[in-house]
C-alpha positions in Angstrom: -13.1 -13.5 -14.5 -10.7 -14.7 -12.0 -12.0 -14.6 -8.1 -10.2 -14.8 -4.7 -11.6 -15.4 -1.3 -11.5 -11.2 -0.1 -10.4 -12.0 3.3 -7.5 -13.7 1.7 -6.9 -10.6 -0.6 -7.7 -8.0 2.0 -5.3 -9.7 4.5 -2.2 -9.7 2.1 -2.9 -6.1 1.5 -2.8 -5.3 5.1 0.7 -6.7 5.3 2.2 -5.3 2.6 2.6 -1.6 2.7 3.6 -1.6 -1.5 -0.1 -1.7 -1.8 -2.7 1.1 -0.8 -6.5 0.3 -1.4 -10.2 1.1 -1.1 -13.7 -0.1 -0.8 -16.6 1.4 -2.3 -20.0 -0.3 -2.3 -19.0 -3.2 -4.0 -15.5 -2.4 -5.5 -12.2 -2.9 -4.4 -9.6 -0.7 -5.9 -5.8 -1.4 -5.5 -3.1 0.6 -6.8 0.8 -0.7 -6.7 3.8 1.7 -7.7 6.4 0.1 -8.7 10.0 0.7 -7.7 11.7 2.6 -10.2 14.6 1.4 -11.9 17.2 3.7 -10.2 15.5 2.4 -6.6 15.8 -1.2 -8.6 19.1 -0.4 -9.0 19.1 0.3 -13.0 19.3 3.9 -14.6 16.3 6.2 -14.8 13.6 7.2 -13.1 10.7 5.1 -15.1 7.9 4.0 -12.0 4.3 2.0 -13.2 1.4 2.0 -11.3 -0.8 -0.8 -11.5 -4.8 -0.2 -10.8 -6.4 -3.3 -10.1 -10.5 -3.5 -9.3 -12.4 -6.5 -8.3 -16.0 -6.5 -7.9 -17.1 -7.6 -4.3 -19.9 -10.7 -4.2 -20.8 -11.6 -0.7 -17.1 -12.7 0.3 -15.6 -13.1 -3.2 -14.0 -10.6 -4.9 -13.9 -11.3 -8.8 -11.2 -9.7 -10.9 -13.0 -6.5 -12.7 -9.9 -5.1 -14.5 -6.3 -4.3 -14.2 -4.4 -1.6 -15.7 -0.8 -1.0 -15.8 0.0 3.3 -16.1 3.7 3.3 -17.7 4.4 7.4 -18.1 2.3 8.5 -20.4 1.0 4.9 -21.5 -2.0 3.0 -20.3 -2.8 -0.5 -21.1 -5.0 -3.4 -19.9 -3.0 -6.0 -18.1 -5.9 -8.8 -16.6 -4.5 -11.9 -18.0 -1.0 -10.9 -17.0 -2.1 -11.0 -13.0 -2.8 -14.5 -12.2 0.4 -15.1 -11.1 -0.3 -12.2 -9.0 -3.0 -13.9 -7.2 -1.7 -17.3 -7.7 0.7 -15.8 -4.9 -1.9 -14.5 -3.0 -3.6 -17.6 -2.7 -0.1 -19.7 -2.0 1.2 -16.9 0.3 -2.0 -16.6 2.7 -2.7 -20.2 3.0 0.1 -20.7 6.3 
């Protein structure tokens, strides 16, 4: 499983309003809607929702699952996101 420092994590989510998220006990939960394609600036109304949970370790948070809601469709996403927090890591380190 794939872990980032949860300051790190919890400080990009802070400044980015894209992302709402919650704590409880020892789990993060993030959820990101995306724009849709008309607001993209395609045809269509089509919006996914991402739902990402890490599982909190003293101040690691470890990558518990990811799953990407696409209308009606639900699918497991984790290997898809370390590019994700690749940027997290790159973006928080100035």
């Amino acid at each position: 499983m794939r872990e980032i420092k949860l300051d790190k994590l919890i400080n990009f989510l802070k400044g980015n309003s894209s992302y709402s998220y919650s704590i409880d006990g020892d789990k993060l939960m993030i959820s990101f809607q995306s724009p849709t394609l008309e607001e993209a600036g395609g045809d269509g109304d089509l919006s996914k929702v991402y739902l990402i949970t890490f599982v909190i370790k003293g101040e690691t948070a470890i990558l518990d699952s990811c799953k990407l809601i696409d209308g009606l469709n639900e699918r497991e996403i984790q290997g898809e996101i370390d590019f994700w927090l690749d940027y997290i890591e790159i973006s928080t380190e100035r």
